[in-house]
C-alpha positions as CSV (number, residue, x, y, z in Angstrom):
1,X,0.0,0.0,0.0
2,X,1.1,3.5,-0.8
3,X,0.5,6.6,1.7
4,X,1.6,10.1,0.9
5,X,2.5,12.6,4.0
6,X,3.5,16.5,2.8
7,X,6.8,18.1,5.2
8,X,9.1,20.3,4.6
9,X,12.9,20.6,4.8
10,X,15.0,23.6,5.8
11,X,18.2,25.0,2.8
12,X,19.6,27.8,4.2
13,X,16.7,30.0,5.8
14,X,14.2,29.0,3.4
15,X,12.0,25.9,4.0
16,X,11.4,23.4,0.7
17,X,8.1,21.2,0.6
18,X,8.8,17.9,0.7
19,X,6.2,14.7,-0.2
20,X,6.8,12.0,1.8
21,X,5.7,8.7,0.1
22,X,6.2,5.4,2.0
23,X,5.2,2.0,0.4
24,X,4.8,-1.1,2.5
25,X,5.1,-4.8,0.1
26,X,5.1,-8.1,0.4
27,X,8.7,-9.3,0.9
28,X,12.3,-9.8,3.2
29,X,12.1,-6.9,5.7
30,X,14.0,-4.3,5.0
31,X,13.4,0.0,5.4
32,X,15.2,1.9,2.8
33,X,14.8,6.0,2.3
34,X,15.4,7.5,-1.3
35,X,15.6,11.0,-2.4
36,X,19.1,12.6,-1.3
37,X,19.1,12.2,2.5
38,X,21.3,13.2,4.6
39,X,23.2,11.5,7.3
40,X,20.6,12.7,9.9
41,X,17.6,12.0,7.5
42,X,19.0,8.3,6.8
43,X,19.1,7.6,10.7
44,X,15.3,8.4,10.9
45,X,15.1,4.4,9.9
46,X,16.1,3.6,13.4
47,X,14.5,6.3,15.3
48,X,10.9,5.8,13.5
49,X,11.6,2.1,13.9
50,X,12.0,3.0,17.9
51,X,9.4,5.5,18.6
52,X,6.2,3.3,16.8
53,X,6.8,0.2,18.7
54,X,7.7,2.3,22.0
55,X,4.3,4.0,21.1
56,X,2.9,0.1,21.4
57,X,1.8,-0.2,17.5
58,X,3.2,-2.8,15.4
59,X,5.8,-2.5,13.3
60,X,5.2,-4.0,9.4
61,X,7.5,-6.7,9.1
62,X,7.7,-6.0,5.3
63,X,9.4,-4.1,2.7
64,X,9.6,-0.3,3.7
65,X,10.5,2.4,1.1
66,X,10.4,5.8,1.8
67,X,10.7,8.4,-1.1
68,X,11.3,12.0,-0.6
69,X,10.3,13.9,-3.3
70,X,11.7,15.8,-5.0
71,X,14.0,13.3,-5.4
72,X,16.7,16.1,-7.1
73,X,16.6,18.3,-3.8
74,X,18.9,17.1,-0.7
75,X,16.7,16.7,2.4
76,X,18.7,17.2,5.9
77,X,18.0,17.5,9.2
78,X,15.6,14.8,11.4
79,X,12.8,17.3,11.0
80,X,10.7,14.6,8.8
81,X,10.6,11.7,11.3
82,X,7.2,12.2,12.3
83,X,6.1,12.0,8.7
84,X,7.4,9.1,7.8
85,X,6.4,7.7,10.6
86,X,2.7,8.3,9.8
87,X,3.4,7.3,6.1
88,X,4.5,4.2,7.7
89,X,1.0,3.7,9.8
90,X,-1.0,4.4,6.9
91,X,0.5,2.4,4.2
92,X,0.2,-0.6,6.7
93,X,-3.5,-0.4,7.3
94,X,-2.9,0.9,10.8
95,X,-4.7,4.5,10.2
96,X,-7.1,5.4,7.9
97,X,-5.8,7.3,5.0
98,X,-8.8,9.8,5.5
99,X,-7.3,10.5,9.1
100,X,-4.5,12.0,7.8
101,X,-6.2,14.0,4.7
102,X,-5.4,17.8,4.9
103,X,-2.6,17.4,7.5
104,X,1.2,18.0,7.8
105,X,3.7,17.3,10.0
106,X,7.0,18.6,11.4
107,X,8.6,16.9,14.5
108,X,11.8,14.7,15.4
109,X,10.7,11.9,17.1
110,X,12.6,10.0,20.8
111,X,13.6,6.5,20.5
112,X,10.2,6.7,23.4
113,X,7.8,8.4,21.1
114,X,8.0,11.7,22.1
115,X,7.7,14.9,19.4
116,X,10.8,17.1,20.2
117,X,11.2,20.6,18.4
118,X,13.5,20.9,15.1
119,X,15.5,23.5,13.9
120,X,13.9,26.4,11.2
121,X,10.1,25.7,12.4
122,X,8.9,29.3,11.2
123,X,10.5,29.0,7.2
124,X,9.7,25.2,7.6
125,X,5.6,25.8,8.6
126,X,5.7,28.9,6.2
127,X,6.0,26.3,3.5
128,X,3.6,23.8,4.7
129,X,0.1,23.4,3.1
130,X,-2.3,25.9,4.1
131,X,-4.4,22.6,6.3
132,X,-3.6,21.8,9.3
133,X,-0.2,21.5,10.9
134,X,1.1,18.9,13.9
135,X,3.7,20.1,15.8
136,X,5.3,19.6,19.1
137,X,3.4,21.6,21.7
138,X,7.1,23.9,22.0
139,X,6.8,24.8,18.3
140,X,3.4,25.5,18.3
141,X,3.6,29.3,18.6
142,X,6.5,29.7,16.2
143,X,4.6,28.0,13.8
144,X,1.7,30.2,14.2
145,X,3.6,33.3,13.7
146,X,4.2,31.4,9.7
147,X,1.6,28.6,9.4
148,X,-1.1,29.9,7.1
149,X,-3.7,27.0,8.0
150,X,-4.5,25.5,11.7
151,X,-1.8,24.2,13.9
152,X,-2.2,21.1,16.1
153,X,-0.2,19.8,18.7
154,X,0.8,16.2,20.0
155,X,3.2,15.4,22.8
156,X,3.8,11.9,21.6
157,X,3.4,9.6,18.5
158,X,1.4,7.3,20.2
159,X,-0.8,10.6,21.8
160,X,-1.1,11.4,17.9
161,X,-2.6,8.1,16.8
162,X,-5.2,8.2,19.1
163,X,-6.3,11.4,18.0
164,X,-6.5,10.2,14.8
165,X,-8.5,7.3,15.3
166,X,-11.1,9.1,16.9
167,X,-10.4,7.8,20.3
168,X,-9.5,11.5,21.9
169,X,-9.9,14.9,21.1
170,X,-6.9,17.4,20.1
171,X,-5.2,18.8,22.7
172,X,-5.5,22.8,22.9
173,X,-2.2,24.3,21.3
174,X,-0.3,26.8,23.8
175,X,-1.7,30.5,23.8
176,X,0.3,33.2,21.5
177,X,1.1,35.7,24.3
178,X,1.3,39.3,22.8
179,X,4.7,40.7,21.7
180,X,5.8,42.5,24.9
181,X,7.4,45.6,24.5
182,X,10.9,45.9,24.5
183,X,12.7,45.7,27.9
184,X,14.5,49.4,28.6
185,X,18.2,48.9,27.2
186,X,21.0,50.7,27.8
187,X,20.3,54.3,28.0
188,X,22.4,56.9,25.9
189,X,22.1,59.5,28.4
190,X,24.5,57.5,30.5
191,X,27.3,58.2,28.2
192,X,29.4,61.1,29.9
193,X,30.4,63.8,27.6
194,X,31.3,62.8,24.0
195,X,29.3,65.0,22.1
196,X,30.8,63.9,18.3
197,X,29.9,60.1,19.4
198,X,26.3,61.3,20.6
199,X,25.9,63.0,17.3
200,X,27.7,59.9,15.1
201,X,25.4,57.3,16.7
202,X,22.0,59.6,16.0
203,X,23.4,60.1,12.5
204,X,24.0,56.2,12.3
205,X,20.3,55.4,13.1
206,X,18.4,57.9,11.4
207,X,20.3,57.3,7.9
208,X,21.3,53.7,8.5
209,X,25.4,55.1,8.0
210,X,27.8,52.2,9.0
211,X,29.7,53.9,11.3
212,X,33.3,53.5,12.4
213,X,34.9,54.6,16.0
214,X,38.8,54.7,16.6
215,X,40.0,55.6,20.3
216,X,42.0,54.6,22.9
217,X,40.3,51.7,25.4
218,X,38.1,52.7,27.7
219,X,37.1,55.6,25.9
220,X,33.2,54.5,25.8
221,X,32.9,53.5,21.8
222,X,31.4,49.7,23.0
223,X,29.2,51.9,25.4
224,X,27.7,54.0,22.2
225,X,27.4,51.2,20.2
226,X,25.3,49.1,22.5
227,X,23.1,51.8,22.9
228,X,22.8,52.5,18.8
229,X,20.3,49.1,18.5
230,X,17.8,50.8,21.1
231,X,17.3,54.2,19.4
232,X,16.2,52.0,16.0
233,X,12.3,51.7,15.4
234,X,10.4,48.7,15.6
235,X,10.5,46.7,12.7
236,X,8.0,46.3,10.1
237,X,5.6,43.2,10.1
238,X,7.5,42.1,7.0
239,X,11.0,42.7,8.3
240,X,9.9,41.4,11.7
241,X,9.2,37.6,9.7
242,X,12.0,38.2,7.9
243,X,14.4,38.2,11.0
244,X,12.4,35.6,12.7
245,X,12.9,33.1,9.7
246,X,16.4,33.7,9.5
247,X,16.9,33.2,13.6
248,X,14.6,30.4,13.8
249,X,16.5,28.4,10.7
250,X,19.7,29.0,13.1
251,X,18.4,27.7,16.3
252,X,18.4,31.2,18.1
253,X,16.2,31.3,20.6
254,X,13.0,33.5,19.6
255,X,10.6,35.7,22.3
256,X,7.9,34.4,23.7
257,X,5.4,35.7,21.0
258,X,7.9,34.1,18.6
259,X,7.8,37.3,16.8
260,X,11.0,39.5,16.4
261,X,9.7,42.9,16.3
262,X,12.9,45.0,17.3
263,X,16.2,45.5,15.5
264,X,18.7,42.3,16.9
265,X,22.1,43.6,18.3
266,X,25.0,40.9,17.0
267,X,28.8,41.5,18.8
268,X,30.5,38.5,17.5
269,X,34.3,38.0,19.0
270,X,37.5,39.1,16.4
271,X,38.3,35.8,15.9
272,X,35.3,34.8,14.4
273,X,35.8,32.8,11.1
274,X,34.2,33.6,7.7
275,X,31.6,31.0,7.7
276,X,30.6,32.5,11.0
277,X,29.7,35.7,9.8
278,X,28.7,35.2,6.7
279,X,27.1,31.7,6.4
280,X,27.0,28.8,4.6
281,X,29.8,25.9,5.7
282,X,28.6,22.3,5.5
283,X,25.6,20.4,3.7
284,X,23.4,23.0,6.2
285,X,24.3,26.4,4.7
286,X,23.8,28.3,8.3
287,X,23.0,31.7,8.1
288,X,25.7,33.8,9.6
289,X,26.4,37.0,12.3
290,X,25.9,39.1,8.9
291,X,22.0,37.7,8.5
292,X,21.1,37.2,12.3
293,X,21.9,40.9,12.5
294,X,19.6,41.7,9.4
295,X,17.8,44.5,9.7
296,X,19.6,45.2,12.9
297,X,23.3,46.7,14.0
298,X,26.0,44.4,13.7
299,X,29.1,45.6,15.6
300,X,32.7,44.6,15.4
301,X,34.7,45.7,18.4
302,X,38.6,45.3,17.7
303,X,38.5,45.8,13.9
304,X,42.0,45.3,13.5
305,X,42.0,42.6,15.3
306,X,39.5,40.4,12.7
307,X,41.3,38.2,9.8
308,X,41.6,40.2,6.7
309,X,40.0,38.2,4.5
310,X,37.1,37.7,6.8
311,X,36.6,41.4,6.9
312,X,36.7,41.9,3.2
313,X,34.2,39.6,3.0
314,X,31.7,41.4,4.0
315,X,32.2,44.6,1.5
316,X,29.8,42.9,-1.2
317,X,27.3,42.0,1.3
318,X,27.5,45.8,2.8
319,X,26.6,46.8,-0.8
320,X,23.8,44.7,-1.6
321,X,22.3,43.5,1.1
322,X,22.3,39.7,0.7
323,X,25.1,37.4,0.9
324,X,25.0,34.9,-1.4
325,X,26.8,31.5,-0.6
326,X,27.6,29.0,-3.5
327,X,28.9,25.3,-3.2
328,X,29.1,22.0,-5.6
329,X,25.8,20.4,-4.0
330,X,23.8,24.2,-3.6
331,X,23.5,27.8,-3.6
332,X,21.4,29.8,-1.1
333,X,21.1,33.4,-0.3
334,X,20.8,35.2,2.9
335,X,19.5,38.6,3.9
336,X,21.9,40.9,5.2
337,X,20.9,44.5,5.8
338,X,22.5,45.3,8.5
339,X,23.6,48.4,10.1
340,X,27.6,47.8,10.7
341,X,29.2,49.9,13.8
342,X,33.1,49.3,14.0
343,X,35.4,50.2,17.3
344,X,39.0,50.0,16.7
345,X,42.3,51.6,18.8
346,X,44.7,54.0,17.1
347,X,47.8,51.9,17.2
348,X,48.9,48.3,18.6
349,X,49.2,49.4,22.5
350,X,45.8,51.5,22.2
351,X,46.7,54.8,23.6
352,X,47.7,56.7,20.5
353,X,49.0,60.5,20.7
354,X,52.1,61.8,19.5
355,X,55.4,60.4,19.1
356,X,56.9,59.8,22.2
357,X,53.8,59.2,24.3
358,X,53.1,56.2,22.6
359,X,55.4,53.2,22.8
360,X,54.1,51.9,19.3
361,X,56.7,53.0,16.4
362,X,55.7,54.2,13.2
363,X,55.7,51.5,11.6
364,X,53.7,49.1,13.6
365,X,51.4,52.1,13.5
366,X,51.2,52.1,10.1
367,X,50.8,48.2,9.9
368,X,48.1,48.2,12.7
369,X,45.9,51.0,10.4
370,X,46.2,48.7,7.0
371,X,45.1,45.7,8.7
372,X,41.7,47.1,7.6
373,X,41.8,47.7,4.0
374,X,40.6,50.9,2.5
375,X,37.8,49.7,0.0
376,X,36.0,48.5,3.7
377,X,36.8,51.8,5.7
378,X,35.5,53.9,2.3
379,X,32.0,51.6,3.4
380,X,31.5,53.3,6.3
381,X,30.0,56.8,6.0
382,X,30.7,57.6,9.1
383,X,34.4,57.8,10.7
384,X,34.6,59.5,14.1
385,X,37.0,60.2,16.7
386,X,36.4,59.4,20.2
387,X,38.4,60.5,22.7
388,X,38.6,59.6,26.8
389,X,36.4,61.8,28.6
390,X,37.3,64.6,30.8
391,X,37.5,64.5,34.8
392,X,34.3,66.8,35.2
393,X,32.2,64.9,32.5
394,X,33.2,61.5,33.9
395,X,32.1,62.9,38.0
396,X,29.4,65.7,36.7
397,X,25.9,64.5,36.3
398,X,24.4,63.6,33.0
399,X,24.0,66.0,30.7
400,X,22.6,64.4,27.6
401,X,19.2,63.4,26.3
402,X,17.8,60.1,27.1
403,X,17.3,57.4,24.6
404,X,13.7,58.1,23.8
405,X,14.0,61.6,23.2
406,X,17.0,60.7,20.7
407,X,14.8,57.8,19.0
408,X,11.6,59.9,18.8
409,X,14.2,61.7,16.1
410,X,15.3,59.0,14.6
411,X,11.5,57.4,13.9
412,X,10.8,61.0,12.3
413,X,13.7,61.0,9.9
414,X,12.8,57.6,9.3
415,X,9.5,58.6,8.5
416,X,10.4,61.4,6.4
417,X,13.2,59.1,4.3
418,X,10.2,56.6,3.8
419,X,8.3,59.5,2.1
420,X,10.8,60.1,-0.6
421,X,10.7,55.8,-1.4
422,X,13.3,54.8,0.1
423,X,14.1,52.7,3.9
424,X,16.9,55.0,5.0
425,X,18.8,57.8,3.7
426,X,21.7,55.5,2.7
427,X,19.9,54.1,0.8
428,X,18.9,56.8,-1.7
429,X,20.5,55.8,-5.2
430,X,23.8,58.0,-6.5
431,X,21.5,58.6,-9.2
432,X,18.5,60.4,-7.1
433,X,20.6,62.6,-5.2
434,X,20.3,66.0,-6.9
435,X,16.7,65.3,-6.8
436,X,16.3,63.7,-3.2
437,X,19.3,66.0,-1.5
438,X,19.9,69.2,-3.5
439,X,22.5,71.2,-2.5
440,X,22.6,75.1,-1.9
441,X,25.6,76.7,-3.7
442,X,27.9,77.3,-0.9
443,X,27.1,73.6,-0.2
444,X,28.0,72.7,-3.5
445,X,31.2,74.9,-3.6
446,X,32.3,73.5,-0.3
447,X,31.8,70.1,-1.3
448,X,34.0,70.7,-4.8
449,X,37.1,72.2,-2.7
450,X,37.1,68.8,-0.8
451,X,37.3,67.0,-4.5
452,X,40.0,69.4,-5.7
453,X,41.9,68.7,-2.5
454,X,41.7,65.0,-2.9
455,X,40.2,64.5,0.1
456,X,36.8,63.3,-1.1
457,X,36.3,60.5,-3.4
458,X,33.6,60.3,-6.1
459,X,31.9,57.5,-3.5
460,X,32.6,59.4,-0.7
461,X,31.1,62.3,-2.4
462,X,28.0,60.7,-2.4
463,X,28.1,59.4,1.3
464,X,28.6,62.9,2.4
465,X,25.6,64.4,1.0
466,X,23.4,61.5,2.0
467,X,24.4,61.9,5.7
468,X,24.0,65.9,5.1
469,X,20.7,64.8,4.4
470,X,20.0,62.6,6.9
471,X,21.8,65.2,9.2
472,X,19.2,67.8,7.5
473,X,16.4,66.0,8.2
474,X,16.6,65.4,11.8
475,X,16.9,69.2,12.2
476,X,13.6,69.2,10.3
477,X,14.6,71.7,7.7
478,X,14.4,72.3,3.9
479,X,15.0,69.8,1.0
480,X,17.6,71.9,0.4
481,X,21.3,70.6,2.3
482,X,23.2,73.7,3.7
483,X,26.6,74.4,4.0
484,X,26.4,73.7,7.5
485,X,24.8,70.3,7.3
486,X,27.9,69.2,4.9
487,X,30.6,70.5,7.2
488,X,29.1,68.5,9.7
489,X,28.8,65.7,7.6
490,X,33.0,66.0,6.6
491,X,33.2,66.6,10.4
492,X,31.8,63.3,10.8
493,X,34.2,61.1,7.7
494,X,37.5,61.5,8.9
495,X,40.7,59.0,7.5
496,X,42.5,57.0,10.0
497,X,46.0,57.2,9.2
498,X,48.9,56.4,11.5
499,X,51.4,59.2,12.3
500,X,49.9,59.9,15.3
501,X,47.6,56.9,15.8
502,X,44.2,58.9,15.9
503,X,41.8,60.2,13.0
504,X,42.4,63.2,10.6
């Protein structure tokens, strides 16, 4: 007999329907599985074997095949135990093929019959036929937040069975709490004095500018940059499923609504690999740091201390986006807007300052700067100094604004961004910007000096006037970008060079 079961399989962050189709025959016992498995998927034999007799049903003692189709796509993971599992029931007689009509499902199953969670259950139920879904009663609300049919639950194969006979009802799935609000964060106004970094940070949100700090240590750029993620608004309900696909298919741990709604934070360590922060590695093409921060900041402390070829790496997924990971057996694409924040020291010992007050010589100076190569440092539109903090502004009170008053900015030069079509000011296209960011003459003229001087690149030409408009528009004043507003924003895109271990 012949039973179909639909499931799904996870590639990357995106989930691939799979059919399951088991045939039971006439003949010397045996349980084979077709269709590209895996290691994982082939050991579903012994675990499915397990977990039905454990569950007190009988076991066929007949020729088992198991096809996964499409037979051309590889299948990994153990995600498609319990349907094979049922395939097996119903192509022995032992449930009713009607039982099973209009339902998928999506568990690993114990050697005791239990339904235990897999990895990627949000892109796995988004692709799952729009009936009903059974799913552990742990996955049940990230399948909701996908899942465009019912979801059912089932503690244990043998629990599911009876159900399906008829014998008992289906358990109630867990509630969906509501997405809680976001717990407070760090708060900007505890930063003591550093009014450039204050400024470079606002800049960074409002305009999504990757933004690059160079100072000695202790000087509070990791204190700025873990405040940055807080003054971003809420994600959209797209970009919130977005994220919560790609940190579901990794196994990070999702909220309680199962929802992401606000921008992720991601600090991996400098001696991350490449694979790490960009994806892919093995048969299970794992998004990396680059995509779990999409749509969030992703912040590098100790720049110079990363591999080279690791950071140059991710200059073609700065630019578009999406990292796109190809190897012999597959080729998957990730999403990777992400919002990159840099911290870095001057020089190998950290302290900087003029010759003789630093132990570091010129040329480990110089050698420490290149470790970074220039095509990534020209990606960040923002380069800023930032300095120790006086005596006074370390032991006075606070001074600055809190981090709601500095994001209620933000959100309204978002807003205003989103009017001209595009997310973010950095995102306005080199083609769109006499239209989108005009310049006023003595803008124009002070902007041509810095091009005759060398000093400004034709990209960095372009970066400039879309922080001038970003800086513009959190000041809430005309299309048209003033003087001021680009003097700030050359201010604000210094070079690091390394004759006296600080920015220019």
């Amino acid at each position: 007999m012949l039973a179909t079961v639909p499931a799904a399989t996870l590639l990357g962050v995106e989930g691939r329907a799979v059919s399951v189709e088991v045939h039971v025959s006439n003949g010397l016992p045996g349980f084979a599985i077709v269709g590209l498995p895996d290691a994982a998927c082939r050991e579903s034999r012994d675990r499915v074997r397990s977990a039905v007799m454990s569950s007190g049903l009988g076991w066929p003692l007949k020729r088992i095949t198991v096809n996964l189709a499409p037979s051309g796509l590889r299948k990994g993971g153990s995600g498609l135990d319990l349907a094979i599992a049922v395939g097996v029931l119903v192509a022995d007689g032992q449930l009713e093929a009607s039982a099973v009509e209009g339902l998928s499902f999506l568990a690993e199953l114990g050697l005791d019959g239990s339904l235990r969670r897999v990895p990627g259950v949000v892109p796995l139920s988004a692709v799952m036929p729009s009936g009903g879904l059974v799913v552990p009663p742990d996955c049940a609300v990230e399948s909701g937040v996908a899942h465009r049919g019912q979801v059912r639950v089932a503690t244990t194969l043998g629990e599911l069975v009876r159900v399906l006979r008829g014998a008992e009802p289906w358990p109630d799935p867990p509630v969906r709490p509501q997405a809680a609000s976001c717990a407070p964060g760090p708060d900007l106004r505890d930063v003591r004095g550093h009014e450039l970094g204050r400024l470079a940070v606002e800049v960074a949100a409002a305009g999504a500018h990757h933004l690059l700090m160079v100072g000695p240590p202790g000087s509070g750029k990791t204190m700025l940059a873990t405040r940055l993620a807080s003054l971003l608004p809420t994600l959209s309900p797209n970009d919130a499923l977005e994220v919560t696909i790609v940190h579901s298919a990794a196994g990070v741990a999702l909220p309680a609504s199962g929802l992401v709604t606000h921008p992720p934070f991601r600090a991996p360590h400098h001696s991350s690999s490449m694979v790490s922060l960009v994806g892919g590695g093995g048969a299970a093409m794992r998004p990396g740091e680059m995509s779990l921060a999409n749509h969030g900041v992703l912040f590098l402390d100790e720049l110079a201390e990363f591999i080279a070829p690791v950071l140059d790496g991710l200059r073609q997924p700065l630019e578009e986006g999406v990292v796109r990971v190809s190897r012999a057996k597959a080729s998957v694409s990730f999403p990777a807007k992400v919002l990159l924040v840099a911290a870095m020291n001057p020089c190998p010992c950290g302290e900087g300052g003029p010759p003789g007050a630093c132990p570091c010589s010129e040329a480990s100076r110089h050698r420490y700067i290149r470790r970074v190569s220039g095509p990534l440092v020209d990606r960040f539109d923002l380069r800023v100094p930032i300095m120790r903090p006086s005596v006074d502004e370390l032991m006075g009170p606070p001074v600055g604004e809190c981090s709601a008053t500095v994001a209620a900015r933000v959100a309204d030069a978002r807003a205003v961004a989103r009017s001209r079509g595009v997310e973010a000011n950095s995102a306005i296209d080199g083609s769109r910007l006499d239209e989108l960011a005009p310049l006023s003459k003595s803008a124009a003229a002070l902007l041509r000096r810095e091009l005759e001087a060398g000093r400004l690149s034709g990209r960095g030409l372009h970066r400039v006037r879309r922080v001038a408009r970003t800086l513009a528009d959190l000041h809430g004043t005309d299309e048209v970008i003033s003087d001021g507003h680009v003097a700030v924003a050359l201010q604000l895109r210094v070079e690091p060079v390394a004759h006296d271990g600080m920015l220019r």
